[in-house]
MARZATOR-571165 format. One record per residue (C-alpha): residue in three letters; x negated, y negated, z negated. Coordinates in pm, whole numbers, plus 50000, padded with zeros to 5 digits. Layout:
! MARZATOR-571165
{code->ALA X->X Y->Y Z->Z}
...
! end
This chain:
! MARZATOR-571165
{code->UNK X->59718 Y->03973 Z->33402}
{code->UNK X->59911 Y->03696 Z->33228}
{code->UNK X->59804 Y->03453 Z->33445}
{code->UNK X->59814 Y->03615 Z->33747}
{code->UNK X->60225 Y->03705 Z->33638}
{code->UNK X->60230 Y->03323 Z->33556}
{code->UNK X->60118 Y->03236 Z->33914}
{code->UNK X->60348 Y->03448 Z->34066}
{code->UNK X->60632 Y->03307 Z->33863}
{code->UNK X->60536 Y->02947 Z->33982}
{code->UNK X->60497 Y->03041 Z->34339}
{code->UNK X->60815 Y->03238 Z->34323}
{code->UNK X->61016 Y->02905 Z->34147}
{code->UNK X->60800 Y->02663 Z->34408}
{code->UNK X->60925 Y->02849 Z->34694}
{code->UNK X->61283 Y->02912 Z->34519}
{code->UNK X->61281 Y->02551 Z->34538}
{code->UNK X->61160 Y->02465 Z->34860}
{code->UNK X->61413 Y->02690 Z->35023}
{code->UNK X->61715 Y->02519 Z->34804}
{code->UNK X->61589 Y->02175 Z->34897}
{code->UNK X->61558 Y->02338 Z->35299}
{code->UNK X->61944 Y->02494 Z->35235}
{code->UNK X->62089 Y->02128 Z->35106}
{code->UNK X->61916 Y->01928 Z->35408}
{code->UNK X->62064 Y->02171 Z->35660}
{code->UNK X->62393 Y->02099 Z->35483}
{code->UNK X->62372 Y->01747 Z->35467}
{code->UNK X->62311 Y->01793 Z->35860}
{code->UNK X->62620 Y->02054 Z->35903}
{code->UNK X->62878 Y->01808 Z->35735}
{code->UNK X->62769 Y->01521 Z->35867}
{code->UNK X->62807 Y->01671 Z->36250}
{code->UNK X->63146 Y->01778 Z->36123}
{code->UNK X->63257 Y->01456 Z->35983}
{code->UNK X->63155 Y->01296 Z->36316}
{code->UNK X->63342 Y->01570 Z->36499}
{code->UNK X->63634 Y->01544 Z->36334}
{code->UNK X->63607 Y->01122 Z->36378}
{code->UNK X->63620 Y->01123 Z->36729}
{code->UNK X->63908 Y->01037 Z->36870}
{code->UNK X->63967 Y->01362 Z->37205}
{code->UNK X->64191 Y->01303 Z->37460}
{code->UNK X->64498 Y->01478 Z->37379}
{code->UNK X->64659 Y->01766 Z->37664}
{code->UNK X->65012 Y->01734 Z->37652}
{code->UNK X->65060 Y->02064 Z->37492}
{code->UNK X->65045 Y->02412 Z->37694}
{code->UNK X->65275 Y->02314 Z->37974}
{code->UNK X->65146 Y->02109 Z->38308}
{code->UNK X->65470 Y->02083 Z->38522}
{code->UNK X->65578 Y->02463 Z->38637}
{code->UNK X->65267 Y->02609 Z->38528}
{code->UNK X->65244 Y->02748 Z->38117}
{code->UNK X->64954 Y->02831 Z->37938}
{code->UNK X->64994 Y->03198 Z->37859}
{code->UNK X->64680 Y->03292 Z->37719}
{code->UNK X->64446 Y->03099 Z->37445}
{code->UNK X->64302 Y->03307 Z->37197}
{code->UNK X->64094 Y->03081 Z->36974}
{code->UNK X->63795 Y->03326 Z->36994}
{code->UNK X->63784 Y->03362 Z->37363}
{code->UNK X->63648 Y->03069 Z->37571}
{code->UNK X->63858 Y->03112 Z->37842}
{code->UNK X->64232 Y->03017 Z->37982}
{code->UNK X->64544 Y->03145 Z->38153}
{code->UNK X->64795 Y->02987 Z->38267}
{code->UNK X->65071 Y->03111 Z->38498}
{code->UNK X->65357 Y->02972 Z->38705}
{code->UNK X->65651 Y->03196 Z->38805}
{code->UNK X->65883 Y->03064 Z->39108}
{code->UNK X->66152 Y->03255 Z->39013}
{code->UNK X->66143 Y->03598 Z->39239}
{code->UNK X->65941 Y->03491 Z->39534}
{code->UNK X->65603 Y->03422 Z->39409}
{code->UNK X->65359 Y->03486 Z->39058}
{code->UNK X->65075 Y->03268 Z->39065}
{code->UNK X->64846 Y->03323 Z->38770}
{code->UNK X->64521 Y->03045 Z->38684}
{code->UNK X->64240 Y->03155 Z->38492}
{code->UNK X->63982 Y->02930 Z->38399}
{code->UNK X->63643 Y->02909 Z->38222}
{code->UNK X->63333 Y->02624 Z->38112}
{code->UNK X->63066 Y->02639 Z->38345}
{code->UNK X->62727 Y->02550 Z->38467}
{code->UNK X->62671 Y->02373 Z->38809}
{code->UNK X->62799 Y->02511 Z->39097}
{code->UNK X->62796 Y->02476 Z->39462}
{code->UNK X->63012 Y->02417 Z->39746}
{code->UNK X->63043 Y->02600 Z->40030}
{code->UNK X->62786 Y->02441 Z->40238}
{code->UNK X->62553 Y->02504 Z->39979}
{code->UNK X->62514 Y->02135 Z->39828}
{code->UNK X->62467 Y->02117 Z->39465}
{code->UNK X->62811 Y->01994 Z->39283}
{code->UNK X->62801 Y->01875 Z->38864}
{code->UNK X->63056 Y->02174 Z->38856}
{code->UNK X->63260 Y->02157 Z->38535}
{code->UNK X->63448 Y->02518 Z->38532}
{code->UNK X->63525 Y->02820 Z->38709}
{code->UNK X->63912 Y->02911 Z->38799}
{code->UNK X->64023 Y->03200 Z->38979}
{code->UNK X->64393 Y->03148 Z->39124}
{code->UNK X->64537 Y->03484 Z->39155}
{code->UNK X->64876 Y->03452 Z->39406}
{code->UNK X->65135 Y->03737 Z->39381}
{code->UNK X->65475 Y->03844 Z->39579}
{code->UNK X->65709 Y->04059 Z->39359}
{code->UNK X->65797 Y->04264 Z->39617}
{code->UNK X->65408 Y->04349 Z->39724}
{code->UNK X->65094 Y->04536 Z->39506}
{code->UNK X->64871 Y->04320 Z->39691}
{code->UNK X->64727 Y->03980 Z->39541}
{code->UNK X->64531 Y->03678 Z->39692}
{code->UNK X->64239 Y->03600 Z->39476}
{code->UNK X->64057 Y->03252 Z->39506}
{code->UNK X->63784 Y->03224 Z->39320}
{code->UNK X->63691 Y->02837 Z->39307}
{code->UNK X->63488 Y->02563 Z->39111}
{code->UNK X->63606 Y->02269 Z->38937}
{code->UNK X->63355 Y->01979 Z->38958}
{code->UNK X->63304 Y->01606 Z->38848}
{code->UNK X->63465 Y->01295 Z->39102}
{code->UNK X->63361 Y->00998 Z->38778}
{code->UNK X->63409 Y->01064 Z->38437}
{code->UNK X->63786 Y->01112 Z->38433}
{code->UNK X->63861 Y->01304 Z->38745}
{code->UNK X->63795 Y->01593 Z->38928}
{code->UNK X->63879 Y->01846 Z->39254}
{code->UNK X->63804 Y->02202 Z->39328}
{code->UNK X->63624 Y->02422 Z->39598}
{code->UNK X->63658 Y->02729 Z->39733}
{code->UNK X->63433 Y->02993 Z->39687}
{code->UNK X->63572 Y->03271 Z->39841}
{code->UNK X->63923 Y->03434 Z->39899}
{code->UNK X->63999 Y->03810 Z->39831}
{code->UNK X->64236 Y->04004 Z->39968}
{code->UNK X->64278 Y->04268 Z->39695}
{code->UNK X->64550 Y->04574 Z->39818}
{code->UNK X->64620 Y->04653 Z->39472}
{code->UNK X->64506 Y->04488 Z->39076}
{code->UNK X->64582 Y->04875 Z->38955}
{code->UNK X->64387 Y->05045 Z->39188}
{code->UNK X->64089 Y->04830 Z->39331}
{code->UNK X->63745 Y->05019 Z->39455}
{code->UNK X->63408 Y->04839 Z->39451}
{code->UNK X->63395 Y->04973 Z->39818}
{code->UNK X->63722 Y->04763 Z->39923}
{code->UNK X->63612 Y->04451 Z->40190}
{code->UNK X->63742 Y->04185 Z->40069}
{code->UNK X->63706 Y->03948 Z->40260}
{code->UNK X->63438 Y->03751 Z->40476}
{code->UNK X->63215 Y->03481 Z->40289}
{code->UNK X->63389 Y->03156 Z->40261}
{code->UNK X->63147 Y->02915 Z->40348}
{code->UNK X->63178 Y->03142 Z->40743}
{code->UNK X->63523 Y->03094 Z->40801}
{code->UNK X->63622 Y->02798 Z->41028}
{code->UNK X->63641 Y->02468 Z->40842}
{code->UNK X->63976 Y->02407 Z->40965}
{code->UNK X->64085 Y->02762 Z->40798}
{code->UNK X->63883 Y->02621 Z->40478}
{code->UNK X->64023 Y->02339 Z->40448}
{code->UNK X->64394 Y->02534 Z->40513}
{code->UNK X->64356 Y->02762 Z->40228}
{code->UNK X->64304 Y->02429 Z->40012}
{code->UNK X->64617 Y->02323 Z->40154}
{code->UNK X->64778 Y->02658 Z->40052}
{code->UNK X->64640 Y->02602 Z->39685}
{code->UNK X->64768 Y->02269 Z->39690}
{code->UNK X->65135 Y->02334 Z->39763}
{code->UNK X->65110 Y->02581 Z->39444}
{code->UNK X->64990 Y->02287 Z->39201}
{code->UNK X->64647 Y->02332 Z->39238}
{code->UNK X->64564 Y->01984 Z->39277}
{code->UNK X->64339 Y->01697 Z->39097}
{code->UNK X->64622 Y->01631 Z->38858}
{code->UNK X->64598 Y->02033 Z->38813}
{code->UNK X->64225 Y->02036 Z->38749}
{code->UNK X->64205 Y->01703 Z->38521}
{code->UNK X->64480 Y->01885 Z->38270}
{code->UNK X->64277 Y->02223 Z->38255}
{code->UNK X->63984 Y->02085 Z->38206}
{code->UNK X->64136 Y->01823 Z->37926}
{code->UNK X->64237 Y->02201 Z->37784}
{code->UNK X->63926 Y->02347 Z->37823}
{code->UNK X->63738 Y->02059 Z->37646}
{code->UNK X->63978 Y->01987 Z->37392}
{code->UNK X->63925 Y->02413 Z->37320}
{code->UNK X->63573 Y->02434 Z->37349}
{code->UNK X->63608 Y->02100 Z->37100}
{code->UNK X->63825 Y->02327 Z->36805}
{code->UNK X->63539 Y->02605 Z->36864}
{code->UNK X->63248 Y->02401 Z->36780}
{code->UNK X->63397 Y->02241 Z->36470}
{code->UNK X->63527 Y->02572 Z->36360}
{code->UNK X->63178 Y->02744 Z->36385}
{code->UNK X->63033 Y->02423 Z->36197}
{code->UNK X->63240 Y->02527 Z->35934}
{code->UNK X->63192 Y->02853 Z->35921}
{code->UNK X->62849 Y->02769 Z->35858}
{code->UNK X->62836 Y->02564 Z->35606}
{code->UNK X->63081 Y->02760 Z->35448}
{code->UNK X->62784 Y->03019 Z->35424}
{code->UNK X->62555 Y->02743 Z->35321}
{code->UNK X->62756 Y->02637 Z->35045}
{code->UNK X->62787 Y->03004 Z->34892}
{code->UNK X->62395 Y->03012 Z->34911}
{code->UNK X->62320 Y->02666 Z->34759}
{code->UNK X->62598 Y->02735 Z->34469}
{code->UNK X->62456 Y->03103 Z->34383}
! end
């Protein structure tokens, strides 16, 4: 019995070991990802505001983005935004799609919005434009139904009307210079998130290693 209590013991302080020796490799891997996270050098988005338009929400725990622009009384438009997988156009052809925004365009006076759900996708490294994926017609935000038509698909309508509506997005800010500052906001977010879950982490690791 003493021996067998012995062997136990051993195997017990051999695995003990081998999991503490497991626990400080993984950190040695954790902080040195977050020291070369924290050494790069990301482009910088000049703060929440991108000419009319104001970034309204960005909770730190959320992936995603608002921003709105408010034209005095006359018109509410509201951009929501998101990190995506590829996309594609229209026509079907496959785009290196960087985000999802829906562009929500509201009258004070009217219940009714115009919803454009679109993609953001890659012209080089350090530009980008948007496409269409379809435009709602939505009578009310309050009161929607699932049954509601909203609209036809937007790869049917008339390429003159497609390209139109682009127009009409345009002449709101939607533009490239638009689309290169949310996504500069969307990286520079999804940037904070990673390091901060690093952290968190290791900070687990670290309690582990030291008890």
């Amino acid at each position: 019995m003493a021996k067998l209590a012995r062997a136990v013991m051993a195997a017990a302080s051999r695995a003990a070991s081998s999991l503490n020796i497991n626990n400080h490799y993984l950190l040695q891997l954790l902080q040195s990802e977050i020291e070369y996270e924290l050494s790069k050098h990301p482009s910088q988005a000049p703060g929440g505001l991108f000419g009319d338009f104001v970034v309204e929400w960005d909770d730190p725990k959320s992936e995603d983005l608002l921003l709105r622009r408010r034209n005095g009384s006359e018109e509410d438009v509201a951009v929501s935004s998101l990190l995506g997988p590829e996309g594609c156009r229209g026509d079907g052809t496959l785009l290196d799609m960087k985000a999802s925004m829906k562009v929500c365009i509201a009258k004070p006076s009217l219940s009714s919005v115009l919803q454009f759900d679109c993609s953001i996708y890659g012209e080089g490294d350090d530009s980008s434009d948007f496409s269409i994926n379809n435009v709602h017609y939505l009578p009310s935000v309050t009161h929607m139904r699932a049954e509601d038509y909203k609209g036809p698909s937007f790869s049917t309508l008339d390429p003159q009307l497609q390209e139109a509506f682009k127009e009409y997005l345009t002449a709101r800010g939607i533009d490239v210079e638009f689309t290169n500052f949310l996504l500069l906001q969307l990286r520079n977010k999804e940037q904070s998130q990673y390091v901060n879950w690093l952290q968190r982490i290791e900070s687990i690791l670290k309690n582990n290693t030291e008890s």
